[in-house]
N, C-alpha and C positions, 0 to 999 in steps of 0.2 A: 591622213595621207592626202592626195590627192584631190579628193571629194573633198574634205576641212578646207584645203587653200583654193578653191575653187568656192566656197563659201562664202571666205575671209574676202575676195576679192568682190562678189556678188556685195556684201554688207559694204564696203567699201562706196561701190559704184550708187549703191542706197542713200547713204551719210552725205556724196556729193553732189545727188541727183533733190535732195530734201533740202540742204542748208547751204546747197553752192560752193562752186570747185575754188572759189577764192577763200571761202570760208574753211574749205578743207585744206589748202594748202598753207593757208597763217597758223591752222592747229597744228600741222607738220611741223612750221616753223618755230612754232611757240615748243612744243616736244624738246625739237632739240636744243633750243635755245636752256630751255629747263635743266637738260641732261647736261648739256657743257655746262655750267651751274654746277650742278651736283658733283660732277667730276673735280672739276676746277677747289671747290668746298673739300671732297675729301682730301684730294691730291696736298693743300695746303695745311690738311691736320696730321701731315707725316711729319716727321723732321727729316726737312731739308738736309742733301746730304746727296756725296757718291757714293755707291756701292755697286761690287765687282762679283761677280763669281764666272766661271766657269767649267767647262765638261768636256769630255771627247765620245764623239764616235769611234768605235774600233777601227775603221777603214774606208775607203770608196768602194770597198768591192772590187777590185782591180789591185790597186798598188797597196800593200800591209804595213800602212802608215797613217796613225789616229787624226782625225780632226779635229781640230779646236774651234769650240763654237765659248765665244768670250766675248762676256756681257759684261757693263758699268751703264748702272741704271743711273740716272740723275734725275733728282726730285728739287724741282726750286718754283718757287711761284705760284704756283697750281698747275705747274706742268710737269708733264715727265717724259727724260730722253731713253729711247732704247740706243745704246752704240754696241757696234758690234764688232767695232775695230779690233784687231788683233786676232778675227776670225782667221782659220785657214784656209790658204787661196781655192781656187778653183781647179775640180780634181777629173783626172780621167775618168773614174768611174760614173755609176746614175747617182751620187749621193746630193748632186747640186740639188740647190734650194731657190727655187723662183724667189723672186724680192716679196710677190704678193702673199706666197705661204709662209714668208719669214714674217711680214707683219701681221697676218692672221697668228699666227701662236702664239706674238706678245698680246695679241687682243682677248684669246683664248686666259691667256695667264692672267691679264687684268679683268676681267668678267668672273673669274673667279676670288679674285683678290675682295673685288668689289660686288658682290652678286646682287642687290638690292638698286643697282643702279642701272636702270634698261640700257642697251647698244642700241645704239642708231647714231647716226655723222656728228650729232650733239659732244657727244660722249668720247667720241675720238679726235675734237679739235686740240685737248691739251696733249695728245702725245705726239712727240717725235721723231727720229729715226734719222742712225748714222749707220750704215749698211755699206763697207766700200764696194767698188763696183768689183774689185778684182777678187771679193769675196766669194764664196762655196754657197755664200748664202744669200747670192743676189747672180744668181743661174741666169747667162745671156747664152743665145744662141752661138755657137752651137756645142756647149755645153750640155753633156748627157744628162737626165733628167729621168725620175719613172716615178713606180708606187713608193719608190723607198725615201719618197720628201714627208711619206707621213710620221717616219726613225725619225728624219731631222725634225721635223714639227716638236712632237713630243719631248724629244732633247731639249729644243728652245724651248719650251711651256717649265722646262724642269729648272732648266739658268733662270727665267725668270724669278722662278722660284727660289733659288736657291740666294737670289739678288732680295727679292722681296725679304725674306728671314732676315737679312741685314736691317732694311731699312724700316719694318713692321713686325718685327714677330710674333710677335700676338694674335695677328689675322692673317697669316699666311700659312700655306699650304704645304706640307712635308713633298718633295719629290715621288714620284709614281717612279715605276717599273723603267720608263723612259722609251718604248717602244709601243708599236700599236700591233704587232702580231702573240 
């Protein structure tokens, strides 16, 4: 906990205080340069290709009318797009989804997809994101908001999934419960 990252931070300040802050920051650089690499590497031993899925939410909590959270994953190049076009709009209730937790649960989804390849800013230059603004799942002020983005979270880790079984079956991940309570 606490003590550990107060640690990690102390070794840190060690590694740049022994071989110099220039020298720690080109190994930073060199990292992610490595991990965009590897990403890049697996991303291109997929078959290129669209693939679509989608889910609903049961409701905003408010109005008793499902939401559609609707992926088309696109894999070409050594990249790959999250689109979320065709999500449903933006709702009364707290079901909205910040844009930043919508792109954390495709991150979520591919760190498992790919578990051997560390995260850090390397590792997320090949991916994407088509999110429209008037999306449920790109929550602008003053669009209601609470604990219940961690429902939506989970939903989006599950499309991802449910996308990925298209385009990799072999090393993807069967859907979860799709909720965090």
């Amino acid at each position: 906990p606490f003590a550990v990252r107060v640690e990690r931070v102390v070794q840190v300040v060690e590694v740049a205080h022994r071989f110099g802050l220039e020298a720690v920051r080109r190994g930073v650089d060199d990292l992610a340069d490595r991990c965009e690499q590897a990403m890049r590497s697996r991303l291109r031993q997929l078959p290129e290709g669209h693939y679509e899925f989608d889910d609903f939410l049961d409701n905003d909590g408010i109005d008793d009318t499902p939401l559609r959270i609707k992926l088309a994953v696109v894999i070409r190049d050594g990249k790959i797009l999250f689109d979320f076009t065709g999500s449903s709009h933006r709702c009364r209730g707290p079901m909205n989804n910040p844009l930043s937790n919508t792109k954390s649960a495709c991150f979520v989804a591919l760190k498992h997809a790919f578990p051997d390849i560390p995260i850090n800013e390397g590792t997320l230059r090949p991916v994407e994101f088509i999110v429209p603004d008037e999306s449920f799942l790109c929550a602008r002020f003053p669009s209601p908001t609470s604990g219940s983005s961690a429902e939506v979270c989970q939903r989006i880790i599950d499309v991802c999934f449910g996308a990925f079984a298209q385009a990799f079956p072999d090393q993807s991940y069967a859907q979860a419960f799709s909720t965090s309570s």
